[in-house]
N, C-alpha and C positions, 0 to 999 in steps of 0.2 A: 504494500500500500504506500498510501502517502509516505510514511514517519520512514521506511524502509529507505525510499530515494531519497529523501532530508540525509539520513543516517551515513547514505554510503556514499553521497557527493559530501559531505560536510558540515549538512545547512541545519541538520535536527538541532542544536541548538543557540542559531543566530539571535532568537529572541529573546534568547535568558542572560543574555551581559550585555554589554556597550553594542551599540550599532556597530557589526563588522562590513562596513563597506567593501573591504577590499576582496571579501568570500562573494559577496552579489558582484559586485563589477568581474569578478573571473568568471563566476557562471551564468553572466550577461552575453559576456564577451566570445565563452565557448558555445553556447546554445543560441546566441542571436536572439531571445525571447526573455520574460518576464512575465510571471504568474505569481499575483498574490492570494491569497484566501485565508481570512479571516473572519473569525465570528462576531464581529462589531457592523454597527450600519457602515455605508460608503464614505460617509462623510467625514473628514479629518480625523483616520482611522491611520495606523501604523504602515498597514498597506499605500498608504496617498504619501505618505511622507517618504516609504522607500520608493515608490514608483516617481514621485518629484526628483527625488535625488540622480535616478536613471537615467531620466528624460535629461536634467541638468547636466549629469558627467558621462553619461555612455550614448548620446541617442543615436549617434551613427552608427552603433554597433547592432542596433534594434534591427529585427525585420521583417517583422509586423505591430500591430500596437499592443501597448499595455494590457493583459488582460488580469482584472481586479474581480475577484468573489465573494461577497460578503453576505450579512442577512440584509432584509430589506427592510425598508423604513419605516419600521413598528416597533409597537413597542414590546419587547420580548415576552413572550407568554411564560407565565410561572408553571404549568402544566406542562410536566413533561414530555408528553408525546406532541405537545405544540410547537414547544420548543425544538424538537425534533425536527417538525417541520420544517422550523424558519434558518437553522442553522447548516451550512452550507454541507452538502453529504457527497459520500465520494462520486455517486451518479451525478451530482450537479455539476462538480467539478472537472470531470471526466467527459462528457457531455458539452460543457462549455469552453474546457479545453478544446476539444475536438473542433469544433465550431469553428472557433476562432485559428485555428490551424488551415483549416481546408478552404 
């Protein structure tokens, strides 16, 4: 799954210390793409802040756009299998990776 590719490029855990720039700008730079997914709305989410930094010091390397995952602009349901719903799952992201590849 996800956490496995995080694991074995490097990335499983870029989120648990300082922003490591220099691990996204190499696997910017070798895959030409940028995928975030996140369980926050879109809006001035961790995702928006790496994907600016991207677009700022790599976007020549880009070569297609940004593609950003998150829940949608609600407000999180305290019921579990609601929540479920709204939070991004590996079909969503697999799906919408796709998409935005082809």
């Amino acid at each position: 799954g996800i956490r496995e590719v995080e694991r074995s490029r490097g990335l499983g855990d870029v989120y648990k210390r300082q922003l490591d720039t220099s691990t996204i700008f190499e696997q910017v730079e070798k895959t030409s793409r940028l995928v975030t997914v996140e369980e926050n709305p879109r809006l001035c989410g961790w995702g928006a802040e790496i994907s600016s930094i991207v677009a700022e010091e790599r976007f020549w390397h880009l070569d297609m756009p940004i593609i950003r995952i998150t829940t949608p602009h609600i407000p999180l349901p305290s019921a579990d299998e609601l929540e479920d719903m709204a939070l991004p799952s590996s079909d969503r992201i697999f799906e919408t990776v796709r998409q935005g590849v082809d």
